[in-house]
N, C-alpha and C positions, 0 to 999 in steps of 0.2 A: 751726845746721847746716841746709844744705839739705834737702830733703825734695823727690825727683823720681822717677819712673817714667818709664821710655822701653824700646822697643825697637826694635832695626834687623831689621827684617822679611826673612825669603830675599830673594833676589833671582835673577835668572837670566840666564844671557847664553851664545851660541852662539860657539865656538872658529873662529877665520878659520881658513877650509879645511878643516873639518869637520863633519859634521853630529851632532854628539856634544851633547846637550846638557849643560853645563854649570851644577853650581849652589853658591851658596858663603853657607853660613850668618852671617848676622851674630851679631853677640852678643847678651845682653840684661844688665839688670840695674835693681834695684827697690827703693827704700828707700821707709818710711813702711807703716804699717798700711793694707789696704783698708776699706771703708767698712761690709762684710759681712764673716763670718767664708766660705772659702773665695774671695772676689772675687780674681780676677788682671786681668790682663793688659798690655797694649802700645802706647804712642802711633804712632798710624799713621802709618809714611813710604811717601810715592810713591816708587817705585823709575822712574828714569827712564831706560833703557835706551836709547842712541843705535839710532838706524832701523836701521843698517847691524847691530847686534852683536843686533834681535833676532832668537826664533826665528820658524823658519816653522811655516805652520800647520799642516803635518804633526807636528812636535812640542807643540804646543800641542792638538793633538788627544789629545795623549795624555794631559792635563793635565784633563777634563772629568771635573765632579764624579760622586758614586757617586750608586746609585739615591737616590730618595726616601722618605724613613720615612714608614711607615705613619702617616693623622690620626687622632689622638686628641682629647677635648674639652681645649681651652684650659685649663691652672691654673696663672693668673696671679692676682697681691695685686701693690699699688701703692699709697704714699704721699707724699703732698707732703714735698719737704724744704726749697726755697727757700722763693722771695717773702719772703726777710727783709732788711733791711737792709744793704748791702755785701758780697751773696751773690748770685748767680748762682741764676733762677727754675729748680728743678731737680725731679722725682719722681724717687722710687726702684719698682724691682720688683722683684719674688720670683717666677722662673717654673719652674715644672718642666717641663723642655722634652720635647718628644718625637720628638725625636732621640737622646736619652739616659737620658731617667728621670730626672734629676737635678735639683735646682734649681741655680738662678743669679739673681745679685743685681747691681743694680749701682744706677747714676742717669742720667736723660737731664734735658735741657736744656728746659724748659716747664711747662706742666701735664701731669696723668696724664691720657690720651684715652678711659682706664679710669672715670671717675670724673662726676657726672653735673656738677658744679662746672669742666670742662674750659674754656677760654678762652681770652684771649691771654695770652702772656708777650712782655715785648718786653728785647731787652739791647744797653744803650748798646754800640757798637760804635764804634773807633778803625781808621784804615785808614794805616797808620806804612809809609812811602816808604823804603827803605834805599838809599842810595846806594855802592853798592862802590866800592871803589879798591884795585886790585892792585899788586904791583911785580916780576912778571915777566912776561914774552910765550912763548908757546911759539913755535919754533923750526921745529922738524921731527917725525915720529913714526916711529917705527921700526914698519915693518910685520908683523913677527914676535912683537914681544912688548908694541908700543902702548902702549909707553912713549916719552914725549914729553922734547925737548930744549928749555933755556929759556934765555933772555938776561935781565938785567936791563931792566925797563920798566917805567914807570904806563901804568894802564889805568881808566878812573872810566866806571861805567856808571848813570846818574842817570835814574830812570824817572818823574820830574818834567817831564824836558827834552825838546821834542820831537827824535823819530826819523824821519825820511824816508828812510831807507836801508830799515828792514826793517817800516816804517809807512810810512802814508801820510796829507797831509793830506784833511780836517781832524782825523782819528782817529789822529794823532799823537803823542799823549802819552799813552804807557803808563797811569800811575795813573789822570788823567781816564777812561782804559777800563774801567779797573778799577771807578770809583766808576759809572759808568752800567750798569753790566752787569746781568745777571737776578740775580745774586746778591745786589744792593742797591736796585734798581730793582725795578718789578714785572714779569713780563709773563703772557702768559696759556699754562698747563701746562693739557694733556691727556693722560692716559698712557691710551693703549687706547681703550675706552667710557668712562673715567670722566674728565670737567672738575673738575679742583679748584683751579678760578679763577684770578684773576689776583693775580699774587701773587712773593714772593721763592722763588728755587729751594729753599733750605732750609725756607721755610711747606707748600713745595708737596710733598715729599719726607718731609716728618714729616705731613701730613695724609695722602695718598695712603698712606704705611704701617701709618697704623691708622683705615684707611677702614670698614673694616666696624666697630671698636669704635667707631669716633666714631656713625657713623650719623646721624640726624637734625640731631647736632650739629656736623656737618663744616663747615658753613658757619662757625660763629662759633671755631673752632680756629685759631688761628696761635702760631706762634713765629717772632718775627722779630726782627729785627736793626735797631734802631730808634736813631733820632739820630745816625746815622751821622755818621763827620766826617774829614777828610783832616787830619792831622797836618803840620806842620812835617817835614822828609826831615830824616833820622838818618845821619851819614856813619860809613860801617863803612870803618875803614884795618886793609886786613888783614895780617898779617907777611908778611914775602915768601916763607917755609917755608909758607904754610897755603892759597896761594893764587896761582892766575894767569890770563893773557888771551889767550883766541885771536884773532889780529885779522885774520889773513887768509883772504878769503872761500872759495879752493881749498888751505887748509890739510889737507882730508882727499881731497881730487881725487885724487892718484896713486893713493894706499892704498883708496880707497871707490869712487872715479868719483862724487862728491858735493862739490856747494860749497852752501853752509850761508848764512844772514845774520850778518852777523857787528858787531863784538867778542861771545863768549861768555865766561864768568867764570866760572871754579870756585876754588870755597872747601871746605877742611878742612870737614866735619859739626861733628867733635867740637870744633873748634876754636871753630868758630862759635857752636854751643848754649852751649856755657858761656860764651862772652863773653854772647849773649842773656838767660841766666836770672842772670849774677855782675853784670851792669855794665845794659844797656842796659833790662831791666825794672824793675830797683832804680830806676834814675833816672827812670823814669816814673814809679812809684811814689812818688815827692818831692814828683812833679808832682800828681799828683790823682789816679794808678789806682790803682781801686781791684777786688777778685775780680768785681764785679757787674760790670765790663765785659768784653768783649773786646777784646785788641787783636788787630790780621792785620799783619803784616809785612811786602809785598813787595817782593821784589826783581826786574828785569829780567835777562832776557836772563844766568839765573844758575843752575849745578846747582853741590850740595855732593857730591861723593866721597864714601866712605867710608873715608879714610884717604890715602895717599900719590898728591898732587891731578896728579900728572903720570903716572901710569899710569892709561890710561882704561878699563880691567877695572874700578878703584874707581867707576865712574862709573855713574848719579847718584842721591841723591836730589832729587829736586824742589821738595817741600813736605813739611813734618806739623804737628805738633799736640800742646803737652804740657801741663803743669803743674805752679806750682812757687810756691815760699813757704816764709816762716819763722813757725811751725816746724810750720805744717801747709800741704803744699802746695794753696793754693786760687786760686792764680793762672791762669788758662788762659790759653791763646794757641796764635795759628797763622800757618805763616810756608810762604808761597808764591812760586814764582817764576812770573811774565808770560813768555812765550815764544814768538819768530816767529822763533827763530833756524833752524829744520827740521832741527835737530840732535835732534831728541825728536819723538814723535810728537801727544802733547799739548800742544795751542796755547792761547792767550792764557791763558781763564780755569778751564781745565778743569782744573788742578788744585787750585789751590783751590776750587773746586766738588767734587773729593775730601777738601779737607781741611774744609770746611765742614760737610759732610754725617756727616764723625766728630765733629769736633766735638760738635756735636749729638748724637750717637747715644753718646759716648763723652768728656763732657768733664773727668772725672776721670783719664781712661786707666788704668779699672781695671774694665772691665765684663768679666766671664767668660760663656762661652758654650763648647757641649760644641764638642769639636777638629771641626775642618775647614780645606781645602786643596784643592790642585789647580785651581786656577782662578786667573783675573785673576793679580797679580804672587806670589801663593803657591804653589810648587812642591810645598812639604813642607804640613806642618803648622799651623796657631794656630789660639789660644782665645779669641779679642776680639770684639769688639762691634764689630767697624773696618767698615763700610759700603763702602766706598772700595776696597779692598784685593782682594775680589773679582772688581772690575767693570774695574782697572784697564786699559786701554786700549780700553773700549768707550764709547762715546759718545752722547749722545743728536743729533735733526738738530742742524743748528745755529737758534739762535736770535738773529735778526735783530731789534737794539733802535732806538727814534726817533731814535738818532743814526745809522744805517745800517750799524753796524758786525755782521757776524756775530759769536758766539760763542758758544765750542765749551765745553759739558756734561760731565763724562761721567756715565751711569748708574750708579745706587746700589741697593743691595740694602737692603731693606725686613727690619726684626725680626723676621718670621716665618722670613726665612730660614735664622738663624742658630738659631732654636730648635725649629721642625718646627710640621709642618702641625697644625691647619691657618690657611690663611693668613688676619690681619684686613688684611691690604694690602688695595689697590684693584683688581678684575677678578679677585680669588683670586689673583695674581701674588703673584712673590717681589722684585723688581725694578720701579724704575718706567719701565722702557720694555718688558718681559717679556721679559727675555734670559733670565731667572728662573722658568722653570713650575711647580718643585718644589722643596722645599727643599734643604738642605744635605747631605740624606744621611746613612746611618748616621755617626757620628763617623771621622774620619783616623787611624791611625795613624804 
């Protein structure tokens, strides 16, 4: 039996011709024992809101988090649980946070930055090309209720192949983007007054978060993503019930006064994950993966619904992040979509640059932390470790790599802020670009 954790995170989206805002709970649900007695939580999905359906920032005004809990001294305990053999370089902690009083437990991905033994971890990394193939086209969209009409049609979006429609050369092929970008490549992060070198976004994001514990030893701390390698493309043929293709560029012009780049491709969620963890990981796993690596997923110019793929109210997730195995889930993985379509406001690599950054902070998808909300794509409530989830649609500049290509960041919240001051981040921030001055706030109800 499998053994998986996920959750489909709130989401939110504004009513055409109203300014009401709207919010609609996903589910959850959770097999398998935590790693600690009390440990939850929820594999982090980007919620990816078309430009046009989000709010404005009068409404999102309303969404900023609550005061800052009073600093208390740090009581944190951490120990190594990787560095073994066909395991994933992993510490555990034990923090009583002071936002709540309470401890929480979980594991991140490296060594403890607690510990005077700190150093590198580095984890094979696979970067798996998903080539989609739909078999319907949308049609038209009813502007009322933005549900969409479909014909029979293929539609194959291969992010191997180059694009000169919504790319251009020589930065025309998707993946190749993807494999030079700051999330694999180095380049050089400053957040504020503090340099924390040149380096992969993820090295830069886990040192700058526990800058003050590291201290003297920040220079020789990394966790990176090492051996990287571009897989052979995985063609995903999806039912014609689970999935379809917009291909016309003023497909939303009447209803939006917007034309987009186009083919876009949406896929079933639920449909998709479990072909990913039943079929497509297994056969990796034939292959030679093994838990100590990661794979990433990409697909192009691709959002998954949450549910019924022709009404776009279901529409999107992005990217996440889970884990899975028999009959102990320790498989991780994370599955992103590349995006210039301007149907979404997160472009090429910014969200897997969310889903990286949980990863890391959260690669079991079971770290507990006291409740918080109202921020980034969280309306309501959660209790995770999720990094990404916060910060969603805030971005760092963009970072300009030797192939000339920009790419787009977004900002992540730093472990202080999910457990209360005070902060060992970088500059006392809670966030590494400081959208973050204070923590999380008493807990959400």
């Amino acid at each position: 039996m499998e053994h998986r954790m996920w959750r489909v995170v709130i989401f939110l989206f504004v009513s055409i011709g109203s300014s009401a805002l709207c919010l609609a709970q996903g589910a959850s649900s959770a097999a398998g024992a935590g790693l600690a007695s009390g440990s939850s939580g929820g594999a982090a999905i980007t919620i990816q809101v078309p430009i046009f359906l989000e709010p404005t920032p009068e409404q999102l005004a309303r969404l900023r988090p609550a005061a800052p809990s009073s600093p208390t001294p740090l009581n944190i305990s951490t120990e190594p649980f990787g560095e073994r053999e066909g395991l994933l370089p992993l510490w555990t902690f034990d923090i009583k946070g002071s936002r709540d009083g309470n401890h929480h437990r979980g594991a991140i991905v490296g060594r403890s930055p607690f510990h005077e033994d700190a150093g590198t971890s580095r984890v094979p990394t696979l970067i798996v090309p998903l080539i989609i193939r739909t078999h319907r086209v949308a049609t038209a969209i009813d502007p009322n209720t933005l549900v969409m009409t479909t014909v029979a049609g293929d539609t194959t979006v291969d992010p191997t192949a180059p694009d000169n429609v919504c790319l251009g050369a020589p930065n025309n092929v998707p993946i190749t983007l993807v494999r030079q970008s700051p999330l694999f490549e180095p380049a050089h992060f400053v957040f504020g007054a503090t340099d924390v070198g040149t380096t992969q976004y993820l090295d830069a994001l886990q040192r700058a978060s526990f800058w003050k514990a590291l201290g003297e030893r920040a220079a020789d701390y990394h966790v990176l993503l090492d051996l990287v390698r571009t897989t052979e493309p995985i063609l995903i043929d999806v039912p014609p019930d689970e999935g379809l293709a917009i291909v016309d560029p003023q497909f939303f012009s009447a209803v939006f006064r917007r034309s987009i780049c186009m083919p876009v491709q949406l896929v079933n969620y639920q449909w998709f994950d479990a072909y990913m963890t039943g079929t497509v990981i297994p056969a990796l796993a034939r292959e030679g993966l093994d838990p100590s690596s990661l794979p990433i997923f990409v697909a192009y110019e691709t959002g998954w619904p949450g549910g019924d793929v022709t009404n776009l109210f279901n529409c999107c997730v992005g990217g996440y992040h889970g884990v899975t195995g028999t009959p102990v889930p320790t498989q991780t993985y994370a599955v992103a979509n590349f995006d210039r379509t301007r149907l979404f406001r997160a472009q090429d690599t910014a969200i897997l640059s969310h889903e990286l950054g949980e990863w890391g902070n959260d690669p079991l998808v079971r770290n507990s932390t006291a409740p918080w909300g109202h921020t980034g794509q969280v309306a309501g409530c959660q209790a995770d470790l999720e990094v990404g989830d916060p910060l969603s649609g805030t971005f760092l500049p963009a970072v300009t790599m030797p192939n000339g290509f920009a790419y787009h960041l977004q900002e992540l919240a730093f472990y202080s802020w999910f457990f209360g001051a005070p902060s060992v981040g970088a500059n006392g921030w809670y966030s590494n670009n400081g959208t973050f001055l204070t923590d999380a706030g008493p807990p959400c109800f």
